[in-house]
PyMOL commands that place a pseudoatom at each C-alpha (Angstrom):
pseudoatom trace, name=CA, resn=UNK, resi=1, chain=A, elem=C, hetatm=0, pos=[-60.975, -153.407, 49.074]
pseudoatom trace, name=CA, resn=UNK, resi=2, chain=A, elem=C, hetatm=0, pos=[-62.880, -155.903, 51.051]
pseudoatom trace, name=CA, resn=UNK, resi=3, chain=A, elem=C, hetatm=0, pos=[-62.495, -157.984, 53.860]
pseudoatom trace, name=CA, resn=UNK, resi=4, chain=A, elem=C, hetatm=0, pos=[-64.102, -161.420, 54.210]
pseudoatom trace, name=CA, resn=UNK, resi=5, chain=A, elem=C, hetatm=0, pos=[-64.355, -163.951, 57.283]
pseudoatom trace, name=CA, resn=UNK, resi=6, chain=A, elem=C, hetatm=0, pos=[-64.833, -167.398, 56.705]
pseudoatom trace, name=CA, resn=UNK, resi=7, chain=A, elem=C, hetatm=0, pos=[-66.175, -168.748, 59.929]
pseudoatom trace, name=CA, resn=UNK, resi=8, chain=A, elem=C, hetatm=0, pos=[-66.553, -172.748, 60.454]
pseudoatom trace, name=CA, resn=UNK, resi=9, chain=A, elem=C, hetatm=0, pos=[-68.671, -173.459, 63.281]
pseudoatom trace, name=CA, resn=UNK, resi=10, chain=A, elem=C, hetatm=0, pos=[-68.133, -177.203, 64.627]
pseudoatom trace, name=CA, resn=UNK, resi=11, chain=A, elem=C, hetatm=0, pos=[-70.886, -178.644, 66.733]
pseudoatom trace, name=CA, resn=UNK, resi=12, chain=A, elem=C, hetatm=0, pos=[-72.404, -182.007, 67.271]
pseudoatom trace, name=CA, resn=UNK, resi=13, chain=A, elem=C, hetatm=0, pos=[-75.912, -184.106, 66.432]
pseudoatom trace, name=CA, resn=UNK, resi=14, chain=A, elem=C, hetatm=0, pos=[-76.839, -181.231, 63.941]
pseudoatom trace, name=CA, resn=UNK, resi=15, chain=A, elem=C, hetatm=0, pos=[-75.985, -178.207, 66.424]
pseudoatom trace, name=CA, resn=UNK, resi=16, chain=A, elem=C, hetatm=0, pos=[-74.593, -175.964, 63.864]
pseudoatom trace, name=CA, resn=UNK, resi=17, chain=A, elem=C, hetatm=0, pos=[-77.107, -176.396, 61.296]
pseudoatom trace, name=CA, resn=UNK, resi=18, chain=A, elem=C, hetatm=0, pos=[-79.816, -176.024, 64.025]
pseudoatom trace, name=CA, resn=UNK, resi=19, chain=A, elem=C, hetatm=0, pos=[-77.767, -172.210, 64.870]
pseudoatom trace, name=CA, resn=UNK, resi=20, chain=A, elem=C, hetatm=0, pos=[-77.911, -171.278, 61.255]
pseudoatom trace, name=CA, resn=UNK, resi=21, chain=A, elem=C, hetatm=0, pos=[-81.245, -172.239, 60.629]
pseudoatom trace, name=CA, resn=UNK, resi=22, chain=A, elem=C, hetatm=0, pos=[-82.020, -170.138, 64.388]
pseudoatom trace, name=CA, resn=UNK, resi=23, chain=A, elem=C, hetatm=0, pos=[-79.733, -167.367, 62.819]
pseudoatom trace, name=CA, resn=UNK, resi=24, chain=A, elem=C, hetatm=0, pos=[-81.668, -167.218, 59.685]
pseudoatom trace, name=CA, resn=UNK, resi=25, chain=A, elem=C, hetatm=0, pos=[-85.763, -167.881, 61.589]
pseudoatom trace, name=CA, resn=UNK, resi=26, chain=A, elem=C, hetatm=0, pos=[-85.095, -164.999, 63.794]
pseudoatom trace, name=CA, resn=UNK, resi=27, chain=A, elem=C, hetatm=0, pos=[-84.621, -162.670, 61.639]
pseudoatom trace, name=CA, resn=UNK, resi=28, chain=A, elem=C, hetatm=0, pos=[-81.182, -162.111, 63.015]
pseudoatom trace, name=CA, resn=UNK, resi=29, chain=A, elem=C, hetatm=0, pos=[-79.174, -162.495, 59.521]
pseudoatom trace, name=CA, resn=UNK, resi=30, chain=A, elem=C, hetatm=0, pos=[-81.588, -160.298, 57.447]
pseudoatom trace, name=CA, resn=UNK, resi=31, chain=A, elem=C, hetatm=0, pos=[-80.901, -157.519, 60.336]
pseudoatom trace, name=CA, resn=UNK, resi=32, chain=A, elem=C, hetatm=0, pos=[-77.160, -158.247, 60.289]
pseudoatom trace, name=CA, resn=UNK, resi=33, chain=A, elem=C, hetatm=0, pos=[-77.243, -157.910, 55.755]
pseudoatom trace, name=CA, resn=UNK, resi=34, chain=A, elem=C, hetatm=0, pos=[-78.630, -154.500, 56.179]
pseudoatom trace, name=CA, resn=UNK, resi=35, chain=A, elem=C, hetatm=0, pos=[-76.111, -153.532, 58.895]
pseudoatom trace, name=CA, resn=UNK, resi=36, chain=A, elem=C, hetatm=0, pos=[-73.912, -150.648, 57.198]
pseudoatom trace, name=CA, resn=UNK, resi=37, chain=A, elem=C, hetatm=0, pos=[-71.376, -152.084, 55.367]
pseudoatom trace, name=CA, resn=UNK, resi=38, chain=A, elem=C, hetatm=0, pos=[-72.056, -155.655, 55.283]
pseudoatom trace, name=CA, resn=UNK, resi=39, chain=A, elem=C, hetatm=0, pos=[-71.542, -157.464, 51.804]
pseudoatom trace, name=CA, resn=UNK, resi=40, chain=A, elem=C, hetatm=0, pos=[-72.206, -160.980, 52.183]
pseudoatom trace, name=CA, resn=UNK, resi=41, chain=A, elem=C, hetatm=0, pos=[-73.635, -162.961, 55.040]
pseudoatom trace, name=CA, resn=UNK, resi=42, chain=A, elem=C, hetatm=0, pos=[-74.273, -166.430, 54.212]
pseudoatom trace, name=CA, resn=UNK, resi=43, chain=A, elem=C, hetatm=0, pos=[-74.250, -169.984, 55.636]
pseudoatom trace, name=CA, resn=UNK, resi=44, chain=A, elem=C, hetatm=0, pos=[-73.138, -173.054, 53.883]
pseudoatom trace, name=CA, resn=UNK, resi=45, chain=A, elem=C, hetatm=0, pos=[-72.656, -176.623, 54.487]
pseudoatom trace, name=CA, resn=UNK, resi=46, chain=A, elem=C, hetatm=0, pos=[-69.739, -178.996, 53.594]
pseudoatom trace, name=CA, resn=UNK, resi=47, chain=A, elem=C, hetatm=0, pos=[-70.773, -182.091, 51.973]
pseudoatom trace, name=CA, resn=UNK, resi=48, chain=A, elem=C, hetatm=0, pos=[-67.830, -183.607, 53.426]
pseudoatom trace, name=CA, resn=UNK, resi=49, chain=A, elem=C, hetatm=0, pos=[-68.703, -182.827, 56.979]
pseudoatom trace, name=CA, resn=UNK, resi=50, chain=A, elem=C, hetatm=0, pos=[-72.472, -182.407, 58.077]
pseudoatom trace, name=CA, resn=UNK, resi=51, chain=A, elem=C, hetatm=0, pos=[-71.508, -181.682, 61.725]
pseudoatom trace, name=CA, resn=UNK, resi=52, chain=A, elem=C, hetatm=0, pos=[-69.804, -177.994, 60.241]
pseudoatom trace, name=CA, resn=UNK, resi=53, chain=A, elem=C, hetatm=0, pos=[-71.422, -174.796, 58.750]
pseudoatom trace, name=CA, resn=UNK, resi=54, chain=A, elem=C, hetatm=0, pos=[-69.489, -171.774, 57.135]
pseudoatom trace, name=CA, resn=UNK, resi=55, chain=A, elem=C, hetatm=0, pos=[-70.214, -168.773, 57.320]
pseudoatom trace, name=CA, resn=UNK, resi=56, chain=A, elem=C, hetatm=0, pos=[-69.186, -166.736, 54.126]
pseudoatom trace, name=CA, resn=UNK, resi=57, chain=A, elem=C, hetatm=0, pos=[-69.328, -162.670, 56.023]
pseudoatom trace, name=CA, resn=UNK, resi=58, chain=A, elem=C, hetatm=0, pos=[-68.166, -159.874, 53.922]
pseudoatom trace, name=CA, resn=UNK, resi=59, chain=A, elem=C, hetatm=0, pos=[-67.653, -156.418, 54.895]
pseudoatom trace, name=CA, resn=UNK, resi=60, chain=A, elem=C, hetatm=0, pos=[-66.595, -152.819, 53.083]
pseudoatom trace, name=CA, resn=UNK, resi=61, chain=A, elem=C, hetatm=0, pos=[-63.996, -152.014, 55.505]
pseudoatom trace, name=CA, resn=UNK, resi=62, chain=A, elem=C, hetatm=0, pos=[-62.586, -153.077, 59.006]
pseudoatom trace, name=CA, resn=UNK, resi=63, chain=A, elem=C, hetatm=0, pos=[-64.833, -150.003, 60.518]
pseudoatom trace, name=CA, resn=UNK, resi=64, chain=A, elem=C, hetatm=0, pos=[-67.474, -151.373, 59.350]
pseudoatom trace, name=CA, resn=UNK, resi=65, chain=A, elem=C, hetatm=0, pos=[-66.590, -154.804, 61.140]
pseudoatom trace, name=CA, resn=UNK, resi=66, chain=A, elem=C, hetatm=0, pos=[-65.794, -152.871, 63.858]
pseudoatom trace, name=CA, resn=UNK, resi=67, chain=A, elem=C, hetatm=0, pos=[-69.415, -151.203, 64.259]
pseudoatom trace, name=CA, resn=UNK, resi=68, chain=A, elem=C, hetatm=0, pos=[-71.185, -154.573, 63.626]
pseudoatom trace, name=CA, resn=UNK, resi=69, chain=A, elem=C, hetatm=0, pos=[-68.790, -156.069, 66.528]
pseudoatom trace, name=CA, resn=UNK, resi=70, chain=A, elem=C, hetatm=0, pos=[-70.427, -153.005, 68.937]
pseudoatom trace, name=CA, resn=UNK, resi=71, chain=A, elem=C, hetatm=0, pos=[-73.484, -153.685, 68.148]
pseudoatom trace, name=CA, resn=UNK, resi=72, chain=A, elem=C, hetatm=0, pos=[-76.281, -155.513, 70.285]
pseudoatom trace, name=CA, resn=UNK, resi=73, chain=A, elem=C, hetatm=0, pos=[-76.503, -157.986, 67.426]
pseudoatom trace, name=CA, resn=UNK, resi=74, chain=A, elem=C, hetatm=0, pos=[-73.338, -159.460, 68.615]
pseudoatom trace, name=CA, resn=UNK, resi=75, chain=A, elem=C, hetatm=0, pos=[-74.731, -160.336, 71.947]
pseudoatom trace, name=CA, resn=UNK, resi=76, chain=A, elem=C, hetatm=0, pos=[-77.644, -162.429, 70.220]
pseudoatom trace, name=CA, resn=UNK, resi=77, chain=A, elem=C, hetatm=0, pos=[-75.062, -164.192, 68.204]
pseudoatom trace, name=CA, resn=UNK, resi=78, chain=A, elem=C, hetatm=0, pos=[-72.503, -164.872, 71.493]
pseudoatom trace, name=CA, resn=UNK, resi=79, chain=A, elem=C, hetatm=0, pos=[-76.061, -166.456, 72.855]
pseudoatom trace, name=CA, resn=UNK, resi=80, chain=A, elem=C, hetatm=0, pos=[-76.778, -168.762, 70.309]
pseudoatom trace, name=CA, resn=UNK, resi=81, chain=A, elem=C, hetatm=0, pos=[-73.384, -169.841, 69.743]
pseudoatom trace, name=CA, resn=UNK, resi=82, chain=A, elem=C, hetatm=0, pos=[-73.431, -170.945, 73.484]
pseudoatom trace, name=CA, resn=UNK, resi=83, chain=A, elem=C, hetatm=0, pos=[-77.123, -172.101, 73.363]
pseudoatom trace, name=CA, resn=UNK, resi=84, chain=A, elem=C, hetatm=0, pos=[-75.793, -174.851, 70.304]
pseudoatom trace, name=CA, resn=UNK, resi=85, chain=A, elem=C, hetatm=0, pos=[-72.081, -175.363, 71.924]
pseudoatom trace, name=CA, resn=UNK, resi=86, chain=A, elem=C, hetatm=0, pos=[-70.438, -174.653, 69.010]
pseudoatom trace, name=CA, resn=UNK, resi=87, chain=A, elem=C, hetatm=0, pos=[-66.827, -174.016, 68.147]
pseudoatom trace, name=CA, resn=UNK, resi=88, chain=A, elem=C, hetatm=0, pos=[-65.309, -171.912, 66.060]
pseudoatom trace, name=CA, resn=UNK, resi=89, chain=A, elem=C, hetatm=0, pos=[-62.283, -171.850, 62.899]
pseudoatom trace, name=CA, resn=UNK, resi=90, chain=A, elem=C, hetatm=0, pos=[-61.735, -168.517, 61.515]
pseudoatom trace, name=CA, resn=UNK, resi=91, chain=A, elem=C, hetatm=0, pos=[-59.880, -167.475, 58.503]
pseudoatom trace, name=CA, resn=UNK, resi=92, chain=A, elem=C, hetatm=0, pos=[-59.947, -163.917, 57.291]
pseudoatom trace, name=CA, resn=UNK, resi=93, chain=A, elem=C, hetatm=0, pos=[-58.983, -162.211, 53.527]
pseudoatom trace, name=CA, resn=UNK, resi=94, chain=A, elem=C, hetatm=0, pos=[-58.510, -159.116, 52.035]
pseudoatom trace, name=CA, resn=UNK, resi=95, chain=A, elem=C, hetatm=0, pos=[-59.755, -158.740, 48.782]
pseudoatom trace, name=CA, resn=UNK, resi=96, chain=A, elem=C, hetatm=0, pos=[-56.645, -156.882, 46.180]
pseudoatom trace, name=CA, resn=UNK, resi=97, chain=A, elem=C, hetatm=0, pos=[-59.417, -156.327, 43.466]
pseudoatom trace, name=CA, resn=UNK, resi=98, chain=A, elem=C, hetatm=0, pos=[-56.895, -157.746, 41.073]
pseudoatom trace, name=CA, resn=UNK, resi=99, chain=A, elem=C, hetatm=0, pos=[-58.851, -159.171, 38.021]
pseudoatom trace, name=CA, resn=UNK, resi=100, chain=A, elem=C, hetatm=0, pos=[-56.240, -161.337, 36.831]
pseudoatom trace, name=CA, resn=UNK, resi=101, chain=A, elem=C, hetatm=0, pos=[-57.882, -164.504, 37.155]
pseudoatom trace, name=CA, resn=UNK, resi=102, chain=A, elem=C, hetatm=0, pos=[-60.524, -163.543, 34.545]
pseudoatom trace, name=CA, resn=UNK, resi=103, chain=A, elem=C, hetatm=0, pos=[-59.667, -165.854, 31.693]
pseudoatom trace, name=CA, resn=UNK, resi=104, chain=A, elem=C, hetatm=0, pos=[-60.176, -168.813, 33.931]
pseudoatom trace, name=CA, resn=UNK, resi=105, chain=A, elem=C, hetatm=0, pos=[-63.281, -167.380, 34.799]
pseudoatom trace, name=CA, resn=UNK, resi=106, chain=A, elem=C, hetatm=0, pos=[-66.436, -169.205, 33.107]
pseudoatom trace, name=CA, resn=UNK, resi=107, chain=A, elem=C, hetatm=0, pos=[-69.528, -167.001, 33.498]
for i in range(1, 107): cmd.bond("trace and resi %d" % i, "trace and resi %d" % (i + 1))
show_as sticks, trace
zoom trace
């Protein structure tokens, strides 16, 4: 099992890409990738909407969120987030493991 959070941050004139690229220049995301637990932590854009970023951030276990939540790294991300005035979306899943969509699978 795994849990994933998709997070869309919404901004304006570039903000969000200007947090990401922040988020990735400060070394901030390479820290938060080697936090215990932490499967994925990456930022995307949708061509559809320049003005939004998602944030694909995977984790081993809620504990594991939970600990990266405590941490001080949080405090650097609540500060950026203000710095760029961005708002957030968040929808969260919980992997089953179920391999059942294999054949449609093209790797």
């Amino acid at each position: 099992m795994s849990i994933t959070v998709n997070i869309y941050y919404k901004g304006e004139n570039g903000s969000a890409r200007r947090f990401a690229e922040e988020m990735e220049s400060s070394g901030t995301v390479d820290a938060i990738r080697k936090e215990a637990g932490n499967l994925r932590y990456e930022y995307f854009s949708p061509l559809n909407d320049p003005e939004t970023i998602l944030l694909i951030d995977s984790w081993k276990d809620q504990a594991s969120i939970d600990l990266h939540h405590a941490s001080p790294m949080m405090e650097t991300i609540s500060r950026l987030r203000e710095k760029y005035d961005l708002h957030m979306k968040v929808d969260r899943f919980i992997s089953d493991d179920a391999q059942s969509d294999d054949s449609f699978i093209r790797k």
